[in-house]
C-alpha positions in Angstrom: -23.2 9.1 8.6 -20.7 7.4 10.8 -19.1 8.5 13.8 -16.0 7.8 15.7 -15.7 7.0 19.5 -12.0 7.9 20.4 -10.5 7.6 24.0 -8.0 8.4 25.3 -5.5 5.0 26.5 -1.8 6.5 27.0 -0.7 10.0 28.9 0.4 12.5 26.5 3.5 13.3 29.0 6.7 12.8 27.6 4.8 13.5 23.7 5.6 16.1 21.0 3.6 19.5 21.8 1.6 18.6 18.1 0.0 14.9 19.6 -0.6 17.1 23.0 -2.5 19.9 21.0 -3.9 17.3 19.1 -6.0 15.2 22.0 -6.8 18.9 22.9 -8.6 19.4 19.5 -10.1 15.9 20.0 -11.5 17.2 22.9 -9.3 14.1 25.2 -7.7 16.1 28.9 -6.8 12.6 30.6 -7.1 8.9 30.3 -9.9 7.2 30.1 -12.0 10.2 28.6 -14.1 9.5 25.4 -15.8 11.6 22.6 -17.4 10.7 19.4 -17.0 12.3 16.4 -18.2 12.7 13.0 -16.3 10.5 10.7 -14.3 13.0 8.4 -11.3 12.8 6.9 -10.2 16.1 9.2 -10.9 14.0 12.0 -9.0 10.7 10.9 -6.1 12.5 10.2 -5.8 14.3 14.2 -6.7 10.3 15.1 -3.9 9.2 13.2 -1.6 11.4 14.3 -2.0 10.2 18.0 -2.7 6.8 17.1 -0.8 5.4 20.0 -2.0 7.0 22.5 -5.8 6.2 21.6 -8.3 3.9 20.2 -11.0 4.6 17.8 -14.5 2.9 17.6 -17.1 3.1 14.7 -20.6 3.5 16.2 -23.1 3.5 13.6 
C-alpha cells in the first residue's frame, strides 16, 4: 500500500481552530515537520482540509 509524506509549509496562526486540530491529528506541531501516513481516504480528507498550509508526497 501507498503512503503519504505530508509536511508541514505554512504556520497554522491566524487559522480556523478545525485546520489547527487538524495538523494536530496529522501529527504536524511546527513548520518544517514531516510524517508519513498510510494512504486512506480518512487521511486525504484531514490533508485536504489543510491543503494550504502543507504538501503531500506519495512514497511508494
Amino acid at each position: 500500500m501507498a503512503k503519504l509524506q505530508v509536511t508541514q509549509k505554512k504556520s497554522s496562526i491566524g487559522c480556523k481552530q478545525n485546520q489547527r486540530d487538524t495538523l494536530r491529528s496529522l501529527g504536524l506541531k511546527r513548520i518544517g515537520d514531516t510524517k508519513t501516513h498510510e494512504d486512506r481516504p480518512e487521511i486525504r480528507g484531514m490533508v485536504h482540509t489543510v491543503r494550504h498550509l502543507v504538501s503531500v508526497e506519495e512514497v511508494k
